[in-house]
C-alpha positions as CSV (number, residue, x, y, z in Angstrom):
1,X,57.9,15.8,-100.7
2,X,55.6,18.2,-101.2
3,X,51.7,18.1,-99.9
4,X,49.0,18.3,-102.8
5,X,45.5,18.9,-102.8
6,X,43.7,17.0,-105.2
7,X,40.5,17.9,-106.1
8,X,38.2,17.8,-109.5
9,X,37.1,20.7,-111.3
10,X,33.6,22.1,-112.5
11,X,34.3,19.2,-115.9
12,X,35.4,16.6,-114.0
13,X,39.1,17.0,-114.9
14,X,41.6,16.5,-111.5
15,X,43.5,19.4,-110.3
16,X,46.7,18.7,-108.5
17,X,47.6,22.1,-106.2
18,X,50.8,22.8,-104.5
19,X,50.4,25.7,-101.7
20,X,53.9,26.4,-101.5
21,X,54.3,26.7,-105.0
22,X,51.5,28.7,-106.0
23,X,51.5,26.0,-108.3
24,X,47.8,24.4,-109.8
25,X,47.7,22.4,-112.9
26,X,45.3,19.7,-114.4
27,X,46.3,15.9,-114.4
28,X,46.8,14.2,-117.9
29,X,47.4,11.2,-116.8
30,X,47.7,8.7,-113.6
31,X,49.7,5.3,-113.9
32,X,47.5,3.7,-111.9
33,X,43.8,4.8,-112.4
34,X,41.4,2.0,-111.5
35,X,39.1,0.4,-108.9
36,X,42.5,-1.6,-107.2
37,X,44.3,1.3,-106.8
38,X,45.1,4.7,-107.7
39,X,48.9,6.6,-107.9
40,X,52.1,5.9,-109.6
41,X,53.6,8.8,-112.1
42,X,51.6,11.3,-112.3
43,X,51.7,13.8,-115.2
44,X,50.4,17.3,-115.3
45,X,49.5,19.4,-118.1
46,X,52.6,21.4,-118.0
47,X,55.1,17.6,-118.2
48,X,56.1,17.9,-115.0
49,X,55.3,14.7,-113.7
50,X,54.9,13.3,-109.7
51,X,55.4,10.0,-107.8
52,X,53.0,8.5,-105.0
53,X,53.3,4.9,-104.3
54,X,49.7,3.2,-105.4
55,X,46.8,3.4,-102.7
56,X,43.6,1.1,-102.5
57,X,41.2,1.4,-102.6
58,X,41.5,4.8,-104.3
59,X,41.0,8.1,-102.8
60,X,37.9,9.9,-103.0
61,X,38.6,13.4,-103.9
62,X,38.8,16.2,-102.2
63,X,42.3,14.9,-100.8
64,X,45.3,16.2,-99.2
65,X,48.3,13.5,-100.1
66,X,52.2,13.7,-100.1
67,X,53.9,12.9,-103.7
68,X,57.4,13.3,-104.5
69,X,58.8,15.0,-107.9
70,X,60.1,12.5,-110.7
């Protein structure tokens, strides 16, 4: 389960970072993606896709969070 750092870009977009895999790529889409909660599948612009189990109230962003690979 690795530890990402989510944060939004200069647009708006949300970038999901991986330190140990050098690895930084912009979210497409989150399962869950509203005021009750936020997580789910998460899917990155290059279709690998993560799991966190739903959090609310949402996270503000910057965040550090643990997800797991689907």
């Amino acid at each position: 389960m690795p530890s990402v750092m989510l944060r939004k870009d200069e647009a708006g977009s949300l970038l999901f970072y991986v330190a140990k895999k050098d690895l930084e790529e912009t979210v497409v889409s989150v399962e869950h993606d509203d005021p009750a909660g936020w997580g789910g599948v998460v899917e990155l612009a290059d279709g690998s896709k993560y799991y966190i189990d739903p959090i609310s109230p949402p996270p503000a962003f910057p965040t550090t969070l643990r997800f797991k690979r689907c």
